[in-house]
C-alpha positions in Angstrom: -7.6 -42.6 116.7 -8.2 -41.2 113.4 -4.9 -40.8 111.5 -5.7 -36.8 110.8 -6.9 -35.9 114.3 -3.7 -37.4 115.6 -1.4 -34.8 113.6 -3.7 -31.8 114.3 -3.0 -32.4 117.8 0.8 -32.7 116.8 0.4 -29.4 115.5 -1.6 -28.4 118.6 1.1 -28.9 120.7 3.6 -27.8 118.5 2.0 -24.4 118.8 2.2 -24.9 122.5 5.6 -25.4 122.4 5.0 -29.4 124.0 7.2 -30.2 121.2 7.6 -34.2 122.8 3.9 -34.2 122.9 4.1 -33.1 119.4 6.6 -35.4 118.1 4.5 -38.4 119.6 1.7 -37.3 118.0 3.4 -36.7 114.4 5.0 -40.5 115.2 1.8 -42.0 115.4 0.2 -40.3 112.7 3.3 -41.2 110.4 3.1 -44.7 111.5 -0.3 -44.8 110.6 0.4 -43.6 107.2 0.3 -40.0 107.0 2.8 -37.9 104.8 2.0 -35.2 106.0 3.1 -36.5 109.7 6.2 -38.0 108.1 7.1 -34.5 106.9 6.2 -32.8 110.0 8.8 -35.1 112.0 11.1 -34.3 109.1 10.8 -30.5 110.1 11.4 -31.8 113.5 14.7 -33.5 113.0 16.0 -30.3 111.1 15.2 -28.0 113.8 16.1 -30.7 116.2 13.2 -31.3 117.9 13.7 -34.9 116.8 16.4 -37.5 116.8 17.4 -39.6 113.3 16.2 -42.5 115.2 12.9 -40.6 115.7 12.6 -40.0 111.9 14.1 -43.7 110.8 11.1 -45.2 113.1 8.4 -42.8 111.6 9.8 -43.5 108.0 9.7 -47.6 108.6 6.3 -47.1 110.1 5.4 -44.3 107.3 6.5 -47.2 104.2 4.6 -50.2 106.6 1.7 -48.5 106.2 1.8 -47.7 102.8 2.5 -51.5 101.9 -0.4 -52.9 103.9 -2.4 -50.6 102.3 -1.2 -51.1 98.5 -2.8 -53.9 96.7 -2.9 -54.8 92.9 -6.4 -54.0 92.5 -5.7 -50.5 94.1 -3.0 -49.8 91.7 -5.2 -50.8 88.8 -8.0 -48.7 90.0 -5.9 -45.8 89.9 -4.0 -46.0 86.6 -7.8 -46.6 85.3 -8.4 -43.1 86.9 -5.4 -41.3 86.2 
């Protein structure tokens, strides 16, 4: 699914008070590279709503993510733009 339409559903059932629902869906929004997930199971953990292990695997998935999509060229690109 698309990564942004996963973590509006997190916050969906956030709202709802499904707050497993809503942690899966932050998970796999964060895994998919999404800060804004990452921070959102962040918030989770520290009203514990989440485990650490919970936040490690979003954080590994969170920096995969970002990796895979890093490249040289990219990074060129954007100092060019910035």
């Amino acid at each position: 699914g698309h990564v942004y339409a996963r973590y509006n559903l997190g916050c969906w059932e956030d709202n709802a008070g499904n707050y497993d629902l809503a942690l899966q869906h932050c998970m796999i929004a964060a895994n998919m590279g999404c800060q804004v997930s990452l921070n959102c199971v962040k918030r989770m953990l520290m009203n514990c709503l989440a485990t650490k292990a919970d936040y490690a695997e979003a954080l590994r998935g969170y920096q995969s993510a970002t990796e895979e999509m890093s490249s040289p060229d990219r990074r060129e690109s954007e100092a060019l733009l910035s």
